[in-house]
Steps between C-alpha positions, in 0.01 A plus 500: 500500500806685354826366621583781679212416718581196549829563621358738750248283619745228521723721699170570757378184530765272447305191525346574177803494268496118496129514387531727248825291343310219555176620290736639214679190530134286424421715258871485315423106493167531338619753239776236420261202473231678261831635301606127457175372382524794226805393401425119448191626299707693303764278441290204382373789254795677371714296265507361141187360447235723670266364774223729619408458855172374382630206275720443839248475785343251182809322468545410892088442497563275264774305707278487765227320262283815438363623220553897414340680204800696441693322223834401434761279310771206602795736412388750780391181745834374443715841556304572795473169722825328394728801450407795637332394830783288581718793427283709698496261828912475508522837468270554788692216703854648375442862591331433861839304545673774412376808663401343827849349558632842398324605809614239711873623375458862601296432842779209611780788343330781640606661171272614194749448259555104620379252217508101527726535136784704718601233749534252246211256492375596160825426416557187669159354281627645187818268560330166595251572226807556227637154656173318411522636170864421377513155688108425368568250283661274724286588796170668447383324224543181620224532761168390469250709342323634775808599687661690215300778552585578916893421424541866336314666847655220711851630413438848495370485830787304641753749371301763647496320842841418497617834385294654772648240793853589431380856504407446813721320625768739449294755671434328776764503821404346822159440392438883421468642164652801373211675260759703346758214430251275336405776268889547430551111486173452271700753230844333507267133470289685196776538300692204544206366433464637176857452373424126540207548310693654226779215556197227422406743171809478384491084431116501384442444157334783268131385573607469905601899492183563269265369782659606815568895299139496451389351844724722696346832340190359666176396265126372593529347141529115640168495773315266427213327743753247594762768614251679708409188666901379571531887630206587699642285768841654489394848510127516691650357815770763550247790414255348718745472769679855497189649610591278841782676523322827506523592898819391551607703199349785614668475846875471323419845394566618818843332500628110585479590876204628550309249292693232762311697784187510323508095519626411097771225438683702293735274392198258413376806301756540308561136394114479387540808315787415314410120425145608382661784278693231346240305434288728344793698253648130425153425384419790314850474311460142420194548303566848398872618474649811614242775577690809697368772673136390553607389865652868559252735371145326572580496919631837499274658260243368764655583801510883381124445476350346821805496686714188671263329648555122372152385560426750168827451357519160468156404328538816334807433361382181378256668322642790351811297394213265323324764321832669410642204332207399304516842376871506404406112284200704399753754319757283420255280228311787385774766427689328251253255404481232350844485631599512887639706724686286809332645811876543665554721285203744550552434914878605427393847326230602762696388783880678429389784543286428740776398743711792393240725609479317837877540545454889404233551745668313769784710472317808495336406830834404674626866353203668674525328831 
């Protein structure tokens, strides 16, 4: 049916406008899962040593203690299970973070161009991170092995949650909060955030500010199977969770009020929003730096598609921001390889003008009407 029908059918029988958003919305998530899978597949091909996907399916037969005929050697066992899937799986974990709280942003907002990195809790990681760095020879360090590797996410997340209390906080007057002033409260914490984090770069020593330059353009370089494990707890329960928030979401599109009549806490909404958004960016920081934009584009590229509803959104954002950072870590080791490209950086590029093209649109459409 051309869309021009639909509209006009929509128009005559109203009743079947949710269905038909509802069946495009279905078949957006499908589209986005098969996309993924063709992604991973061609990620754990694509690189410097070549893998077909028949010495792959041979490889992970193998793992699972069967014999293929298809033939391979350790070099290309060894790139694919202990580098590359790894890789693969944080990037997976890393970009559902991502685009689903991006989602969350804009629906709690009620603004396309929100983004978790604009109110400051990117920034707030970035700073506890930078502390664990400069002071991780006295503190870190002296933890016990197995501990080591969750006091990097630990701290992120803490400076995320922290950041995004006082954020709050301010916002909030007489137990009501102010959508508007925590957006204008999460900029003034973002970049006093990030003059501290510049004030702790400025007393690291020259391998410090090699690590945390490289680390805050935002790299999959580090996953390992031991990262993945430390993160998929930090990051699956928030993108598991947002899609809870889906319905309640949906009613705040309608405005604070009217969600209050429809039943919704809104206040409660809010505060699981924003504490599950911090959880999931401080997490996806920690263990990959700085990666901008992915949050803004991936909801709103979707929303344009099958429309607001965050039942769709939310899993799809989760998938689309998956599948579109696996590509961008896809491109940034096979561009310039052997070198490699820090994913940030690629994000950066596509996003700018990205954004500027939202803010040119918007303003078009406020012109108009």
């Amino acid at each position: 049916m051309s869309e021009s029908g639909e509209n006009l059918t929509a128009r005559l029988f109203p009743g079947l406008r949710a269905r038909f958003r509802a069946r495009r919305g279905r078949l957006a998530l499908i589209v986005l899962a098969v996309g993924v899978v063709l992604i991973v597949l061609l990620s754990a091909d694509k690189g410097a040593v070549e893998i077909t996907l028949a010495q792959i399916f041979a490889i992970l037969l193998k793992k699972l203690g069967v014999t293929a005929a298809t033939e391979f050697t350790l070099q290309q066992e060894s790139t694919l299970f202990d580098i590359r899937l790894p890789r693969i799986a944080l990037g997976l974990l890393v970009g559902a973070a991502l685009g689903s709280s991006g989602a969350a942003m804009q629906g709690l907002f009620r603004n396309p161009l929100a983004d978790p990195g604009l109110v400051g809790i990117a920034s707030g990681a970035a700073l506890a991170a930078t502390g664990v760095v400069i002071v991780g020879d006295l503190v870190a360090f002296r933890l016990p092995p197995a501990l080591q590797l969750f006091a990097f996410p630990a701290a992120a997340f803490a400076g995320a949650l922290v950041t995004t209390l006082l954020i709050y906080r301010l916002a909030t007057i007489a137990g009501q909060t102010a959508v508007a002033t925590l957006l204008l409260a999460g900029i003034a914490i973002n970049a006093l955030a990030q003059s501290f984090s510049g004030f702790l770069t400025f007393y690291a020593s020259d391998t410090q500010i090699r690590s945390l330059t490289f680390w805050k353009l935002g790299s999959l370089g580090g996953a390992s199977w031991a990262t993945v494990a430390a993160a998929l707890p930090f990051i699956l329960i928030p993108v598991v969770a947002f899609t809870r928030l889906a319905r309640p979401l949906n009613a705040l599109l309608l405005g604070e009020s009217e969600a209050g009549h429809l039943g919704f806490d809104v206040e409660r909404v809010k505060k699981w929003a924003i504490v599950l958004v911090a959880l999931a960016v401080g997490s996806s920081v920690a263990f990959t730096g700085l990666i901008a934009f992915v949050g803004l584009v991936v909801p709103h590229l979707l929303r344009l598609a099958i429309g607001p509803d965050h039942r769709f959104l939310l899993p799809g954002s989760a998938l689309l921001g998956a599948g579109l950072l696996l590509a961008a870590d896809l491109a940034a080791r096979t561009l310039v390889s052997p070198a490699e490209m820090p994913i940030g950086v690629l994000t950066a590029v596509t996003g700018a003008p990205f954004f500027l093209w939202l803010l040119l649109r918007d303003r078009k459409w406020r012109i108009v009407h």
